[in-house]
C-alpha positions in Angstrom: 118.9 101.5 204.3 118.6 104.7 202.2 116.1 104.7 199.4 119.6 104.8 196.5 120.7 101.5 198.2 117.4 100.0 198.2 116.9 100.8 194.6 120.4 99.7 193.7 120.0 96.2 195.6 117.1 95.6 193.5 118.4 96.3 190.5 121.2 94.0 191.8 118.7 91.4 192.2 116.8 91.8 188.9 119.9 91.5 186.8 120.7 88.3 188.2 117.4 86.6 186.9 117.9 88.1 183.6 118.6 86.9 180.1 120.9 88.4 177.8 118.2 89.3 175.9 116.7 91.0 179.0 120.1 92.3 180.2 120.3 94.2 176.6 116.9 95.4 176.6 117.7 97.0 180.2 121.3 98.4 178.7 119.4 100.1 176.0 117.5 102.0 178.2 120.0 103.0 180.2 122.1 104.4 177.3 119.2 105.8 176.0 118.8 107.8 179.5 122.3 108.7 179.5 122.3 110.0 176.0 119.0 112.2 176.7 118.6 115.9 177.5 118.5 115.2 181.1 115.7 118.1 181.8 113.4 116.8 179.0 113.9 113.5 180.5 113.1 114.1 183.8 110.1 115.8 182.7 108.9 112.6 180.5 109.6 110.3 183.3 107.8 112.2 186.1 104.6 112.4 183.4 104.8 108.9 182.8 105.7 108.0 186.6 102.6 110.2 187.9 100.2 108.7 184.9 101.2 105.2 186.4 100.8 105.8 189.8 97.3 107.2 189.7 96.4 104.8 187.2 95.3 106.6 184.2 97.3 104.3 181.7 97.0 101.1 180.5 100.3 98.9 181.8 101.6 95.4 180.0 103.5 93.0 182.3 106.5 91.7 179.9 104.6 88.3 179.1 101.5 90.0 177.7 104.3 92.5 175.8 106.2 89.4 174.1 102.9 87.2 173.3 101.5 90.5 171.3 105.0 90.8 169.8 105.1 87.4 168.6 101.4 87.6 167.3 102.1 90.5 165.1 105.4 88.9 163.8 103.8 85.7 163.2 100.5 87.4 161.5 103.1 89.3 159.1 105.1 86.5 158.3 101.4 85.0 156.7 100.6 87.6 154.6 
C-alpha cells in the first residue's frame, strides 16, 4: 500500500469515530489549507512538522486541549 492510501485509510478511519463537533473542527482546517498560499503553507507545516518530530515543542493530546478550554471558560464566567 502506497504511503497516499495509507494516509487516506486513516483518515477514513478517524472520521468515523468523530463527532460533529470533531468532524467541523477537522473541515476547518482543511479549508483553511485550501484557502492558504500553498508555498507559505508548506513552509509552516514542515517547521512545525520537523519541531514535532525532534521534539522541541510542547504537544497537547485533545483531552488536556478541551479540559484547559473549559477551565478558562469557566474561570471567565466567575469574574
Amino acid at each position: 500500500m502506497s504511503t497516499i492510501q495509507a494516509i487516506d485509510k486513516e483518515i477514513a478511519s478517524n472520521l468515523l469515530q468523530m463527532s460533529l463537533i470533531q468532524k467541523k473542527a477537522v473541515l476547518g482546517v482543511i479549508k483553511a489549507i485550501v484557502s492558504e498560499d500553498s508555498d507559505d503553507f508548506d513552509r509552516e507545516i514542515n517547521r512545525r512538522i520537523n519541531e514535532y518530530e525532534i521534539g522541541s515543542v510542547t504537544t497537547y493530546s485533545f483531552e488536556e486541549s478541551a479540559d484547559r478550554a473549559r477551565q478558562a471558560y469557566s474561570k471567565s464566567k466567575n469574574k
